[in-house]
N, C-alpha and C positions, 0 to 999 in steps of 0.2 A: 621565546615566549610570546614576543608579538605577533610570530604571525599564525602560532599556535591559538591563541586566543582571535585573531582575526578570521582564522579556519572554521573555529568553534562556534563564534556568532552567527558565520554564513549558513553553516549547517542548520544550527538552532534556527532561525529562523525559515528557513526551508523545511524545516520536521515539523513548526508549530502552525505552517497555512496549513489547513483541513482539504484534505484530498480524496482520491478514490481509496485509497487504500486508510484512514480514519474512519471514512461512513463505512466501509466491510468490515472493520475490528466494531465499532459502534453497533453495529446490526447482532453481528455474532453474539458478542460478550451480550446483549439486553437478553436476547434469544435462550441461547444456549448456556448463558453464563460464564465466569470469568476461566475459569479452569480449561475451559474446550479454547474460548476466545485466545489463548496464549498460542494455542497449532495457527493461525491466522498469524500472529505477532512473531511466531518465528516464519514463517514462509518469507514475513516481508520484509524482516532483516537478512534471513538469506538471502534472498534477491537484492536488495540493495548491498553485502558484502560480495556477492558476482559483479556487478559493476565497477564497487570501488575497485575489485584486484583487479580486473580486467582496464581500467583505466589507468590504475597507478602501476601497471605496468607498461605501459604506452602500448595497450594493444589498441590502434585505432580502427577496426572494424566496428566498433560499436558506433564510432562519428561517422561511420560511412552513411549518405543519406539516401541510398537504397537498402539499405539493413534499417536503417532506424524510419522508415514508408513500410517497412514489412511486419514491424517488430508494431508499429501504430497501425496496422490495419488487423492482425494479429487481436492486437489488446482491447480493438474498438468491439469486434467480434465479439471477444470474450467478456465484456466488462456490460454489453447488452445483454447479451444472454445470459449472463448472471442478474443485472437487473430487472428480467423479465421473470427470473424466477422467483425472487423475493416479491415483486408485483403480486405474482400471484398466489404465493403462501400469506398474506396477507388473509384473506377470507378463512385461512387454515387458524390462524391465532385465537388465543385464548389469555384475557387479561388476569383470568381466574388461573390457568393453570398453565404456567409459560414454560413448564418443561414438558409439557408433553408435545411440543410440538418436533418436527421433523430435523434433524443434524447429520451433518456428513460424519460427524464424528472428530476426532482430535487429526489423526493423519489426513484426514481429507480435508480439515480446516488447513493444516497444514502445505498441503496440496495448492489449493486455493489460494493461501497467502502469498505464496513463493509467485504464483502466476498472474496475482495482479500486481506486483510488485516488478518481476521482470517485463510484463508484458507494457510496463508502463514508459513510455519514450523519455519525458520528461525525470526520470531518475538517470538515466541513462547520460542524458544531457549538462546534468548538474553538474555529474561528478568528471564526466571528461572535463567539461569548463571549468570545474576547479583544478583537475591534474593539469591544465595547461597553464593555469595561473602558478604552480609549482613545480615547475620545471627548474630550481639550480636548489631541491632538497635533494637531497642521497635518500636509498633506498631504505635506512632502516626507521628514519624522519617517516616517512613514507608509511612505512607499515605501521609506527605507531599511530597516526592519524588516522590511518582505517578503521583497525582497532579501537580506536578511539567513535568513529564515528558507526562501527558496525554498532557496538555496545551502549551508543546514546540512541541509537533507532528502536534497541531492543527493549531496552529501560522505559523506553517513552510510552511505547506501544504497550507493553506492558500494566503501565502506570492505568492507561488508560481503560484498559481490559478491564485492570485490576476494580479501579474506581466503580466504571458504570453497570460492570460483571457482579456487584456483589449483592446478595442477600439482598439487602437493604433497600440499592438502587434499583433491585428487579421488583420488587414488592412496592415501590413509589414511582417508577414508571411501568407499571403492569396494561394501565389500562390509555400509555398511552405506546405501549408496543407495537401496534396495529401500524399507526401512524410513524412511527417511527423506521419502522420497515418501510414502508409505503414512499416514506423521504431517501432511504436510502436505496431503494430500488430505483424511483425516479432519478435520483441524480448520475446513478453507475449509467441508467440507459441514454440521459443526456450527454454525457461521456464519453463513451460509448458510442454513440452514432455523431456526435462533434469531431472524433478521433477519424472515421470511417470517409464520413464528407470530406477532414481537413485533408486523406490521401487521394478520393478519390478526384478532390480540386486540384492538387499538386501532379499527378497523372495528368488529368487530361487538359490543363492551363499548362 
């Protein structure tokens, strides 16, 4: 129980810092509202339950540090160029009428989710570093933790669809939508090109 509950804190606390993958459910759910924001919520519990099995099976390719330079130069790519395009749907919004603006739709949120979530290093990294910290559980220990942690990522993400996705909060931040994309685009492209330099220093240093 102790070190189930030691698991559980480490996690929580790793779900509750605000990341790339918070400001992308954050943007979605204001946008598109909470129903679509849920395809975003599960991509990135997918992604993050691909790690955890992939770690708590001791596959160590993920810790290989030419796979996880590929997997962050990869995500740098992607997480600008998704910041570039919320930049510029910016001038598309409308505080008066926040569903007419453009959506990939639920499977393409879906899409999307799954890929800033695997394309992200730092998930990658957490959960190897915890499978190595539990190294003398047995496999079924094992699997319940996953389980455990795939279903607090989904919950969480959810909650927060849930909350900033609804009615209510699209009609109280309507008019500051604008902005609020604008925030979340900038930070995916700092990101984003942080991730890009940090391989392209590691290459050539």
């Amino acid at each position: 129980m102790e070190q189930f509950l030691a698991v559980a804190a480490a996690h929580a606390v790793a779900l509750l810092i605000p990341g790339v993958d918070f400001f992308l459910i954050v943007r979605t759910a204001t946008v598109d509202g909470w129903r679509r924001a849920t395809g975003v919520c599960l991509g990135i519990a997918a992604a993050n339950g691909m790690f955890i099995a992939l770690a708590f099976s001791g596959i160590a390719l993920i810790s290989d540090s030419t796979v996880l330079r590929v997997i962050q130069a990869a995500g740098g790519v992607f997480l600008t160029y998704l910041g570039v395009l919320f930049l510029r749907s910016v001038g598309r919004l409308s505080h008066e009428e926040p569903r007419t603006t453009p959506s990939r739709g639920w499977f393409g949120n879906v899409i999307t989710g799954f890929a800033s979530g695997a394309l992200n290093p730092k998930n990658a990294l957490f959960y190897v570093s915890l499978a190595a910290a539990l190294t003398d559980v047995g496999p079924r220990v094992l699997a319940l933790y996953g389980i455990w942690m795939f279903a607090v990522v989904l919950a969480w993400d959810l909650f927060i669809a849930r909350i900033l996705g609804s009615e209510t909060a699209r009609a109280r931040f309507g008019r500051l939508l604008p902005w609020i994309t604008k925030v979340a685009g900038t930070v995916l492209v700092l990101f984003g090109v942080g991730m890009v330099v940090d391989v392209l220093a590691g290459v050539l240093g």
